[in-house]
MIDOSE-1310 file (N, C-alpha, C; in nm, 2 decimals, decimal comma, always signed):
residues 235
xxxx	+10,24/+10,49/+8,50/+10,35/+10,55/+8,43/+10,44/+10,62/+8,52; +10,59/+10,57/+8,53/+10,73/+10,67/+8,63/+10,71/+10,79/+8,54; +10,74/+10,88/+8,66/+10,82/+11,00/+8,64/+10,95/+11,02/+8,62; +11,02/+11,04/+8,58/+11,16/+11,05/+8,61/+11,27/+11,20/+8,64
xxxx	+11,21/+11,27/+8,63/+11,25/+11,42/+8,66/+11,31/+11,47/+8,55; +11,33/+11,41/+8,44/+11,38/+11,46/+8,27/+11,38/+11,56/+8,23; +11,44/+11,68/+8,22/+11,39/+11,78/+8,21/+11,33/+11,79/+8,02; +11,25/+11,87/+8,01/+11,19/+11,90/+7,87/+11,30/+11,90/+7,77
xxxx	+11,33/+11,86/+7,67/+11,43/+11,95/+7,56/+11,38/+11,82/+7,42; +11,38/+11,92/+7,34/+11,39/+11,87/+7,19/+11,52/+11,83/+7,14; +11,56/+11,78/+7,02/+11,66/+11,73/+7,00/+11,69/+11,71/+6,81; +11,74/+11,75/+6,73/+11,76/+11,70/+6,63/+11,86/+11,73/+6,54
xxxx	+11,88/+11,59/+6,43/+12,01/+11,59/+6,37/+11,93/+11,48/+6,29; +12,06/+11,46/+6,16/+12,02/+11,42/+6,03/+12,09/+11,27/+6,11; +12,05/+11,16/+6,00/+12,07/+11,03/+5,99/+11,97/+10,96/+5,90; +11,99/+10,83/+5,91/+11,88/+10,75/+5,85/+11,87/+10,63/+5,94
xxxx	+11,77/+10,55/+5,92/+11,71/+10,45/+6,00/+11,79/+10,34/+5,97; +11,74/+10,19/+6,00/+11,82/+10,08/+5,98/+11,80/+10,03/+5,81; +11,69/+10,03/+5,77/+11,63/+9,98/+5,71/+11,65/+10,11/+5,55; +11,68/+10,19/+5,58/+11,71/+10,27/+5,50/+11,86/+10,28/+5,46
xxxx	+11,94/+10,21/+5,57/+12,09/+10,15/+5,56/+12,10/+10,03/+5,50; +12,01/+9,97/+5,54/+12,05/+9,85/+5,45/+12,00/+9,85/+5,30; +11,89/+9,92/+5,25/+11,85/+9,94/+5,07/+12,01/+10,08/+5,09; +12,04/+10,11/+5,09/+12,13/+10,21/+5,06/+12,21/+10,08/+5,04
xxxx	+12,28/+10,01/+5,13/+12,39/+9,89/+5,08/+12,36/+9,81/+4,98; +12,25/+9,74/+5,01/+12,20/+9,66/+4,84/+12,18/+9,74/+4,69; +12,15/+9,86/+4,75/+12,14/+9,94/+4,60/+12,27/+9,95/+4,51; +12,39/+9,94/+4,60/+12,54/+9,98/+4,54/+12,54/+9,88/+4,46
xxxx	+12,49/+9,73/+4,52/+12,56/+9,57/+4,43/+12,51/+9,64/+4,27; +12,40/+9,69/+4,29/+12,32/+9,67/+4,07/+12,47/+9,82/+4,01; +12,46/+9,89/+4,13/+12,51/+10,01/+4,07/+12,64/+10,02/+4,01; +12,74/+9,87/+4,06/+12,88/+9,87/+4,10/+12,86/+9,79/+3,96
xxxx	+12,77/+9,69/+3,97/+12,78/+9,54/+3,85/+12,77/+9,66/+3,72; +12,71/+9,74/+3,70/+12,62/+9,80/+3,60/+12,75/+9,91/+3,55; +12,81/+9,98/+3,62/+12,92/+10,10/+3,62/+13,06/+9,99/+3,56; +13,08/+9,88/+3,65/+13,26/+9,82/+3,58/+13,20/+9,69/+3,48
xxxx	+13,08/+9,72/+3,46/+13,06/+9,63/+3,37/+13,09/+9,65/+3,21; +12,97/+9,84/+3,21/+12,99/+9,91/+3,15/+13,13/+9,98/+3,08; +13,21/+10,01/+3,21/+13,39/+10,01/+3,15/+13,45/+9,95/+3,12; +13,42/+9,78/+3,13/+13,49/+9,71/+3,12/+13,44/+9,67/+2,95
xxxx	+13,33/+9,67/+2,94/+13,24/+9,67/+2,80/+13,32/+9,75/+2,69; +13,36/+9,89/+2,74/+13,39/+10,02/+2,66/+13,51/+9,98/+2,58; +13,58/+9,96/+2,72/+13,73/+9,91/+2,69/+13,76/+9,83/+2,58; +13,71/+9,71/+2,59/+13,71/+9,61/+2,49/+13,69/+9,64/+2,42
xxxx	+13,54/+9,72/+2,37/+13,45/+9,75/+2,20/+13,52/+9,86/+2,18; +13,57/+9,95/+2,23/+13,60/+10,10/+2,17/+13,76/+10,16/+2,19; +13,80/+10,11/+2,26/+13,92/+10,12/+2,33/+14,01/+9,99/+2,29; +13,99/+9,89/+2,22/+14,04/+9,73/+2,19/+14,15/+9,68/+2,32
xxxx	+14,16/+9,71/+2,40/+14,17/+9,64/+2,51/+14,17/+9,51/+2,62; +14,31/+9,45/+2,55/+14,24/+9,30/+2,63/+14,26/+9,31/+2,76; +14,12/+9,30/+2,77/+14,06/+9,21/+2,92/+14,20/+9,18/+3,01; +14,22/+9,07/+2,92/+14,26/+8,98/+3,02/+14,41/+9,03/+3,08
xxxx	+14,46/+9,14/+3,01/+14,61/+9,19/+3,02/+14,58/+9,34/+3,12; +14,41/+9,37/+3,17/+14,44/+9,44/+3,25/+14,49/+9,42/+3,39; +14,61/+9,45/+3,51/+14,61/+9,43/+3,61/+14,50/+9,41/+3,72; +14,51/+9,30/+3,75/+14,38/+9,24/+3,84/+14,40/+9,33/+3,96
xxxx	+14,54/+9,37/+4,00/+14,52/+9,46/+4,12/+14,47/+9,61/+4,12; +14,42/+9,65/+3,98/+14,39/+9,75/+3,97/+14,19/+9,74/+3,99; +14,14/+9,58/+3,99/+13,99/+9,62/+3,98/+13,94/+9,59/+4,14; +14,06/+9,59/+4,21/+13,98/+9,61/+4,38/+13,99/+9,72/+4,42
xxxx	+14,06/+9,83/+4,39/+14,07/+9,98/+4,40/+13,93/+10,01/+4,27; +13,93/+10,00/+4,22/+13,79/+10,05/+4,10/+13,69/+10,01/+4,18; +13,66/+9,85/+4,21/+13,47/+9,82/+4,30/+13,51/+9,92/+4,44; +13,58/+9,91/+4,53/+13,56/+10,01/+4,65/+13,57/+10,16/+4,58
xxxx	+13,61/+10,26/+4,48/+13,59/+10,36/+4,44/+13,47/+10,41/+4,42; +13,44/+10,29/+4,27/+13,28/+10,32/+4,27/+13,17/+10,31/+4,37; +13,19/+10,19/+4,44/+13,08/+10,14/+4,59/+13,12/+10,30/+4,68; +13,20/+10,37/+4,69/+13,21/+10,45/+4,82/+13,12/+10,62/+4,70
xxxx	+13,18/+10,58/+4,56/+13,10/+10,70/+4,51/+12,92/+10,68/+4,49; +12,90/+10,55/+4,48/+12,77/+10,54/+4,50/+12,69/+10,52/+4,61; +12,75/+10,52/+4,74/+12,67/+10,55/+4,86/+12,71/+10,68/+4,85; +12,75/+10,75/+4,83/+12,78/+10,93/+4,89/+12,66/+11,00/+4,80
xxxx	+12,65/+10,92/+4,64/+12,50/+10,98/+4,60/+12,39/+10,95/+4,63; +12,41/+10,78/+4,65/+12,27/+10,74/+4,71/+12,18/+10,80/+4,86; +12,30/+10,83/+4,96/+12,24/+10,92/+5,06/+12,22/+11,08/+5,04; +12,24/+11,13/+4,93/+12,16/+11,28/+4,88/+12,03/+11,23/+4,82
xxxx	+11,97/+11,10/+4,77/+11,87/+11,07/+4,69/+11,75/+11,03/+4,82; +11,80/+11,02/+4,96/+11,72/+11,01/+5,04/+11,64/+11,13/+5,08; +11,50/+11,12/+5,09/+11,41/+11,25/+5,07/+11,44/+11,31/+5,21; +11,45/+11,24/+5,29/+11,45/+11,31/+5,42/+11,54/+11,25/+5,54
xxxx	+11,65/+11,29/+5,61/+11,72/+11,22/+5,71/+11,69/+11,27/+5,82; +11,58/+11,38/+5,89/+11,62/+11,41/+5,97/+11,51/+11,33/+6,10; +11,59/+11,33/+6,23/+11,53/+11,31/+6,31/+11,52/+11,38/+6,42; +11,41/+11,36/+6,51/+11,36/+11,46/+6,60/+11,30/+11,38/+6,71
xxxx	+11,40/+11,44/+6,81/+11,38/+11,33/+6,97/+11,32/+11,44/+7,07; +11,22/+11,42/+7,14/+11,16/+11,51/+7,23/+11,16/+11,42/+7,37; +11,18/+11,48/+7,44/+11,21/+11,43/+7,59/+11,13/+11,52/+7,69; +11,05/+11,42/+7,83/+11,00/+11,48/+7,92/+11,03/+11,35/+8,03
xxxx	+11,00/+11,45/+8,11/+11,03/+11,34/+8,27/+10,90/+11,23/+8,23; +10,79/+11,16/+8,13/+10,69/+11,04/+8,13/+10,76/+11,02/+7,99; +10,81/+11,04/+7,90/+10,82/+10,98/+7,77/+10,93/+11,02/+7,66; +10,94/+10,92/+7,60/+11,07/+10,95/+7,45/+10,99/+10,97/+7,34
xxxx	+10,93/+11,04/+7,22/+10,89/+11,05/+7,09/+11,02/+11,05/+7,04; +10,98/+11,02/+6,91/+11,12/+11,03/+6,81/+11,05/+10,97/+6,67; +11,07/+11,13/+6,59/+11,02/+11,10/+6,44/+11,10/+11,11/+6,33; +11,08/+11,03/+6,22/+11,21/+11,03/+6,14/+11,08/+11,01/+6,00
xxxx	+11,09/+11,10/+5,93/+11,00/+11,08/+5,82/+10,85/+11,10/+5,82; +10,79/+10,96/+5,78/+10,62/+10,94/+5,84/+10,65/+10,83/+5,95; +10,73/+10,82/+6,01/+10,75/+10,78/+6,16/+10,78/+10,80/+6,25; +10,69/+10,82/+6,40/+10,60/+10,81/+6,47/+10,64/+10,74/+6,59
xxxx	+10,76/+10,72/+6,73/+10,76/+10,63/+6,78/+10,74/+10,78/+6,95; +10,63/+10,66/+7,01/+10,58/+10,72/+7,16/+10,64/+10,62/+7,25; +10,78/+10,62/+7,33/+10,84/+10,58/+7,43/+10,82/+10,61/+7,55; +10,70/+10,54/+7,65/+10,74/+10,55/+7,79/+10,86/+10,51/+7,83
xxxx	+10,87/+10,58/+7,94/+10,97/+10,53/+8,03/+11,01/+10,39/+8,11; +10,89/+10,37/+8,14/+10,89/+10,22/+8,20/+10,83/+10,09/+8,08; +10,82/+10,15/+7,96/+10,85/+10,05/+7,87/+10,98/+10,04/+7,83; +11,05/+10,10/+7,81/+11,20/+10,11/+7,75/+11,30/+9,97/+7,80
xxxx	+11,33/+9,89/+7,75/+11,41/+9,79/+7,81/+11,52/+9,80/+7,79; +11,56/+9,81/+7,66/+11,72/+9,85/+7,64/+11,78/+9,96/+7,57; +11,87/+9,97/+7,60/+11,91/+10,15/+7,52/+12,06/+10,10/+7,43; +12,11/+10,10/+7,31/+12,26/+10,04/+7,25/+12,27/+10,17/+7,20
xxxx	+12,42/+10,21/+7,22/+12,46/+10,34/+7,17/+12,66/+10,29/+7,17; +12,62/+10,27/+7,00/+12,72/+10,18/+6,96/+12,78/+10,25/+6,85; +12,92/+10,22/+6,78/+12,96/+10,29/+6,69/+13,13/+10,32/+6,74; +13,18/+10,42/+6,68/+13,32/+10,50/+6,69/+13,33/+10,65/+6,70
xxxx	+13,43/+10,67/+6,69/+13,42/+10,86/+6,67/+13,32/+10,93/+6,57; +13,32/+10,84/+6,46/+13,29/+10,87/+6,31/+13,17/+10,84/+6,29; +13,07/+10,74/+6,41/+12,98/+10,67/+6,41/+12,88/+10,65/+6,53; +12,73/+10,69/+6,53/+12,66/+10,64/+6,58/+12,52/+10,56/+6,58
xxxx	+12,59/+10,40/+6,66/+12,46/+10,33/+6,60/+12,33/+10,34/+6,73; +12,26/+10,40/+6,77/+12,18/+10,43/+6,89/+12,06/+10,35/+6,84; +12,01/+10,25/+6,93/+11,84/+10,19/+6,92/+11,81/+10,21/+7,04; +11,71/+10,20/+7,09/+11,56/+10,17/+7,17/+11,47/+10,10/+7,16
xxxx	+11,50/+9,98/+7,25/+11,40/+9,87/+7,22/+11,30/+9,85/+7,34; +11,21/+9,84/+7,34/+11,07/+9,85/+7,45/+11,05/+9,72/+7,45; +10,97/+9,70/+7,56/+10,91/+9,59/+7,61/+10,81/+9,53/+7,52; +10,76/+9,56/+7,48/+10,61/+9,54/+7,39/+10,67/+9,51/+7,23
xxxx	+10,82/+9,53/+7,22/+10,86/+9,47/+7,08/+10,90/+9,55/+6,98; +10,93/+9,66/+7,03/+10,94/+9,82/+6,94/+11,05/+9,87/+6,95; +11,11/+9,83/+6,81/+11,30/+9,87/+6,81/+11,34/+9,98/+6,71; +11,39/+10,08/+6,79/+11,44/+10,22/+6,70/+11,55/+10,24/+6,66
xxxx	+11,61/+10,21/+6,53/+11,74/+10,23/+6,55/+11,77/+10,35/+6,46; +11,84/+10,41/+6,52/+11,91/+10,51/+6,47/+12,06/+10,52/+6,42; +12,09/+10,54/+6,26/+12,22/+10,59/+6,26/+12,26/+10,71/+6,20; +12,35/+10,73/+6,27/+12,41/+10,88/+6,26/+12,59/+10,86/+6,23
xxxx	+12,63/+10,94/+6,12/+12,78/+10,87/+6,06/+12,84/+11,00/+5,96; +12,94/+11,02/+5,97/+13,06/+11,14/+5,88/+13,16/+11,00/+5,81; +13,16/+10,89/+5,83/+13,26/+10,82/+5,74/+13,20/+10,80/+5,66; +13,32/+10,75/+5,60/+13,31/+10,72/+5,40/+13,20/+10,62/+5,42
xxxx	+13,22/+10,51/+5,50/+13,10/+10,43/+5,50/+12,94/+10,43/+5,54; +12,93/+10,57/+5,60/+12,84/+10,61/+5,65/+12,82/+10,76/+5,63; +12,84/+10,78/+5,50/+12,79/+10,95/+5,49/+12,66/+11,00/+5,55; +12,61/+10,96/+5,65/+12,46/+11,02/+5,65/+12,45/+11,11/+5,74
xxxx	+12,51/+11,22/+5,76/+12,56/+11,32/+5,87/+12,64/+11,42/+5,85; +12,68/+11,50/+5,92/+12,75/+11,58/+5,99/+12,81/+11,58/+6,13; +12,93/+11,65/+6,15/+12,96/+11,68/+6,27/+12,86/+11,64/+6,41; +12,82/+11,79/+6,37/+12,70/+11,86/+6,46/+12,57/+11,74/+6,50
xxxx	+12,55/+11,64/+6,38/+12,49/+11,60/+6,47/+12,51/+11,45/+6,50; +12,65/+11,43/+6,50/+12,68/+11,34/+6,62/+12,70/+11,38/+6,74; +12,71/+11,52/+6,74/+12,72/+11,61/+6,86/+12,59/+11,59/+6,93; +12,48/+11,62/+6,83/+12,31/+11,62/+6,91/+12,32/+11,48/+6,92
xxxx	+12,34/+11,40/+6,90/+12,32/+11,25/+6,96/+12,31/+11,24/+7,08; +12,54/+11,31/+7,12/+12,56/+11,26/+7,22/+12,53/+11,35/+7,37; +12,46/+11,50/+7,32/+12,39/+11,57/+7,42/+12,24/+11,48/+7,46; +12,18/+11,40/+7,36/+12,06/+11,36/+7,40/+12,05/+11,27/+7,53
xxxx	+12,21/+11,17/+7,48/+12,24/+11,09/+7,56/+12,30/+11,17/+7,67; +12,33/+11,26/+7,68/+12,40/+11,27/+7,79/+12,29/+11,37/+7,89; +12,19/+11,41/+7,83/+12,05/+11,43/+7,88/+11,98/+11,32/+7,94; +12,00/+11,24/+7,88/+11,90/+11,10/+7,96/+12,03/+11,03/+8,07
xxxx	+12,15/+11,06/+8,07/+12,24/+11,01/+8,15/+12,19/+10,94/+8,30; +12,14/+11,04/+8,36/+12,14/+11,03/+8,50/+12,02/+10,89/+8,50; +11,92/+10,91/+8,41/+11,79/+10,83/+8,43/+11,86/+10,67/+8,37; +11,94/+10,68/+8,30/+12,00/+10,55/+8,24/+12,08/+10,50/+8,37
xxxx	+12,18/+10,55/+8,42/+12,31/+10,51/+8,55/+12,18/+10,47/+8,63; +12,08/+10,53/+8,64/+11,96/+10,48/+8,78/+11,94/+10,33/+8,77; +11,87/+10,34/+8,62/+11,79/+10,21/+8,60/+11,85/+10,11/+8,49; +11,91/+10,14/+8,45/+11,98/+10,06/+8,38/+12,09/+9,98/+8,42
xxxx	+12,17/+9,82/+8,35/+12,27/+9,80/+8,40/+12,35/+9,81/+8,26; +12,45/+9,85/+8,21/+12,58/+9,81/+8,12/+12,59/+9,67/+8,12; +12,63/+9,65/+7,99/+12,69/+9,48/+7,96/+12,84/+9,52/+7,94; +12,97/+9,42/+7,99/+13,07/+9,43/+7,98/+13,08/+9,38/+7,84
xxxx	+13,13/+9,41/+7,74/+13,14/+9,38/+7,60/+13,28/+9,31/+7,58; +13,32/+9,20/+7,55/+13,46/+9,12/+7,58/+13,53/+9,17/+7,42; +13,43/+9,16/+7,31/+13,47/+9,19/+7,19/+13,49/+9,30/+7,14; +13,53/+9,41/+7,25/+13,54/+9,56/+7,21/+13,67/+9,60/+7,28
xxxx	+13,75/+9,64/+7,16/+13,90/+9,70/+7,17/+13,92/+9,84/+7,29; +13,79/+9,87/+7,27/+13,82/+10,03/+7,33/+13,62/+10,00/+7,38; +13,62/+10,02/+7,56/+13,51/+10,03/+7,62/+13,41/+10,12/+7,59; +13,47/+10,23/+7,61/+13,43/+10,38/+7,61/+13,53/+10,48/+7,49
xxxx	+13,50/+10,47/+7,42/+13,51/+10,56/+7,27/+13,45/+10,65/+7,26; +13,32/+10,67/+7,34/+13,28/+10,83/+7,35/+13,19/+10,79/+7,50; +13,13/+10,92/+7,55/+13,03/+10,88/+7,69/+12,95/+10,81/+7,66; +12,90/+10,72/+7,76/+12,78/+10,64/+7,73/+12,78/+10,54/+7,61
xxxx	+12,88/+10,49/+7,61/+12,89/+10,41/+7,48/+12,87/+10,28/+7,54; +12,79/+10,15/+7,46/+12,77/+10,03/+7,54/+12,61/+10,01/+7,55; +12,59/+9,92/+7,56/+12,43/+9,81/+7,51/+12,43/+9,84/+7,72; +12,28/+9,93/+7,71/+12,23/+9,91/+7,88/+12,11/+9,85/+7,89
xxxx	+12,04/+9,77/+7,98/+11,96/+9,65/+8,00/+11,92/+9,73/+8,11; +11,75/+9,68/+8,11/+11,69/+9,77/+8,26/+11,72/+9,68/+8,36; +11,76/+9,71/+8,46/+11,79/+9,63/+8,59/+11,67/+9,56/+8,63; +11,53/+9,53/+8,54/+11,46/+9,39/+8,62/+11,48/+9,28/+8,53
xxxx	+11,58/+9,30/+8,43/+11,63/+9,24/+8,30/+11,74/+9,18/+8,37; +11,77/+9,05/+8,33/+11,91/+8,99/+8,32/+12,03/+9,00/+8,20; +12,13/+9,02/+8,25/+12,20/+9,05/+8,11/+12,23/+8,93/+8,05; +12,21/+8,96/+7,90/+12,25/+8,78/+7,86/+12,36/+8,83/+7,72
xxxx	+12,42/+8,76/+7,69/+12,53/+8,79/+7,59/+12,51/+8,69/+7,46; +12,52/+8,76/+7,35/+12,55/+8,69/+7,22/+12,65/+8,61/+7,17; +12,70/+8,51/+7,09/+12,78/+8,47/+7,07/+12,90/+8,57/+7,03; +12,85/+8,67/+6,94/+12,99/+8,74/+6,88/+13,05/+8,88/+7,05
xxxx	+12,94/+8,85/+7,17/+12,95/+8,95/+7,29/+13,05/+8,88/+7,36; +13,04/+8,77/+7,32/+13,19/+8,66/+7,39/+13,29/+8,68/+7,36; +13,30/+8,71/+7,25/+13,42/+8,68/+7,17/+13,57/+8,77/+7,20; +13,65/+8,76/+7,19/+13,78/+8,86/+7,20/+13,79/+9,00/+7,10
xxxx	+13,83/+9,08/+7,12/+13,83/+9,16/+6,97/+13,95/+9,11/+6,89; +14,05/+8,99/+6,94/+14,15/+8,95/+6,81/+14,06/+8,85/+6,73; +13,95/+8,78/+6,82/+13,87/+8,68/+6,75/+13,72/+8,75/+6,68; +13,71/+8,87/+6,71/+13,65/+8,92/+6,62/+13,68/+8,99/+6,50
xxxx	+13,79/+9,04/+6,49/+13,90/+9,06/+6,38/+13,93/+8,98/+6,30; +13,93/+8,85/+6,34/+13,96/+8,72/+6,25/+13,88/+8,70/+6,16; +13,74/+8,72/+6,22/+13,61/+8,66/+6,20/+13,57/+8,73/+6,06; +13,58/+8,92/+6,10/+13,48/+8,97/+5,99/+13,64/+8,96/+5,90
xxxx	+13,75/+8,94/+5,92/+13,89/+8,96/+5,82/+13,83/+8,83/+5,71; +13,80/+8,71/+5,79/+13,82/+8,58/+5,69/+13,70/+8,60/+5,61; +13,55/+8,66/+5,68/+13,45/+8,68/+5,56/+13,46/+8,78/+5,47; +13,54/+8,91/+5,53/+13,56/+8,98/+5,40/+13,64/+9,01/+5,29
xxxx	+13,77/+8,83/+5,34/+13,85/+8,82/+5,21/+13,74/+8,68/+5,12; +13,67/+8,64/+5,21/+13,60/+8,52/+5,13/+13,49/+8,57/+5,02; +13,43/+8,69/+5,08/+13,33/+8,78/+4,95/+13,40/+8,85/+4,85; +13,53/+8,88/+4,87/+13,62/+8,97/+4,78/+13,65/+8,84/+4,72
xxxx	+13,65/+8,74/+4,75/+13,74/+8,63/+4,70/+13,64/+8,58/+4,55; +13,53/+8,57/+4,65/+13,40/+8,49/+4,59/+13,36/+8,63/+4,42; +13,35/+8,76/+4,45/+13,29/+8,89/+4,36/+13,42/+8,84/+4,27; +13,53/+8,85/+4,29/+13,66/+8,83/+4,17/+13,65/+8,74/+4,10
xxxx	+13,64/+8,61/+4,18/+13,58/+8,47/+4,06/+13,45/+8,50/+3,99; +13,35/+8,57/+4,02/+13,25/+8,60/+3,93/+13,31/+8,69/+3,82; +13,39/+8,79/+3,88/+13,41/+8,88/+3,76/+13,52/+8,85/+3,66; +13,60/+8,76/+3,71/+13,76/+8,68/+3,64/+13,66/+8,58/+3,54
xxxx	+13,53/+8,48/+3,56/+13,51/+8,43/+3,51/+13,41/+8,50/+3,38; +13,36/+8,57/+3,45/+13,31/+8,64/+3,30/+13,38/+8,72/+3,24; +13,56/+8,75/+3,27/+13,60/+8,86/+3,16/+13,64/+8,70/+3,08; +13,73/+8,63/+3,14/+13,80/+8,47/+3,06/+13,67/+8,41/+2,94
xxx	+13,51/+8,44/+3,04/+13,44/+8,38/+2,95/+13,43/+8,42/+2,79; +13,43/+8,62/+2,78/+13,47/+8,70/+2,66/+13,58/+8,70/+2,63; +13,69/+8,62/+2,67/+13,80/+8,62/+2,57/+13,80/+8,53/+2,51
């Protein structure tokens, strides 16, 4: 096991894991169908309201209203966000819940610490197959935080700084508008690693813009014919 000269320090701030991000996103679909199904229900039985004479441009402001009010409750319903990173010159811990992760040093293969101002997506992936991802977020799309501790994120990282610039190498990212958006921002690879790139790592950021633009007018496109077809079906 390396030493690395790391000095001691604890570390913690609120977030949630990956896996707790993604049931937070699937939980909205029942919550959203169930909420404008419900008003749209009301309207009709109690209110006599046709359907079909409400403005369609008014129910894509309603699903993003409700979807952004129903993640901002669903992340107070989480029992616990907080995480806690301890550092020494032989090893990373880092607990989030009833989890538990023991990081040597010279297992650590890659470090991503990804995101925007508003956003951090930080993992740690080991050699032996053990990936920690962390997010930490103040946007509407990611209420799972505070300020403060995007702040502790970026002191942790900038604690491990010196040992990452040693051994690590940066990937040049072709699909990112802005390199460095905060310190240390960027997917690092241990230097006995070769860097290898993804398809979407290639890509331009105008051809990455294209990309998620055309699938997320094609799912907006796709939710409206489901919901245009079932109001037409009750008229």
């Amino acid at each position: 096991m390396i030493t690395t000269g790391i000095k001691q320090k604890t570390f913690s701030f609120r977030g949630v894991d990956y896996k707790t991000e993604i049931w937070l996103g699937i939980s909205i679909i029942p919550i959203l169908l169930i909420v404008l199904g419900g008003c749209l229900y009301c309207l009709a039985k109690f209110w006599q309201v046709d359907l079909l004479k409400i403005p369609r441009g008014l129910i894509i402001p309603a699903i993003l209203g409700i979807s952004l009010f129903s993640l901002h409750w669903l992340v107070k319903l989480v029992p616990d966000r907080t995480w806690q990173a301890e550092v020494d010159d032989k090893r990373l811990t880092l607990r989030y819940g009833k989890h538990y992760y023991d990081i040597a040093w010279d297992n650590l293969r890659r470090i991503e610490n990804m995101g925007n101002a508003a956003l951090r997506y930080l993992s740690f992936v080991t050699k032996d197959g053990v990936t920690v991802r962390i997010r930490v977020g103040t946007g509407a799309l990611t209420p799972f935080s505070g300020p403060e501790d995007i702040a502790a994120v970026d002191e942790l990282i900038k604690h491990l700084s010196v040992y990452i610039d040693k051994h690590f190498n940066k990937k040049v990212l072709r699909n990112k508008i802005d390199q460095n958006p905060f310190p240390h921002y960027g997917v690092y690879v241990v230097k006995s690693e070769p860097l290898t790139y993804t398809f979407l790592q290639k890509m331009t950021p105008g051809q990455v813009i294209l990309l998620f633009l055309t699938a997320g007018m094609l799912f907006v496109f796709l939710m409206l014919q489901l919901l245009f077809y079932y109001i037409d079906s009750k008229g």
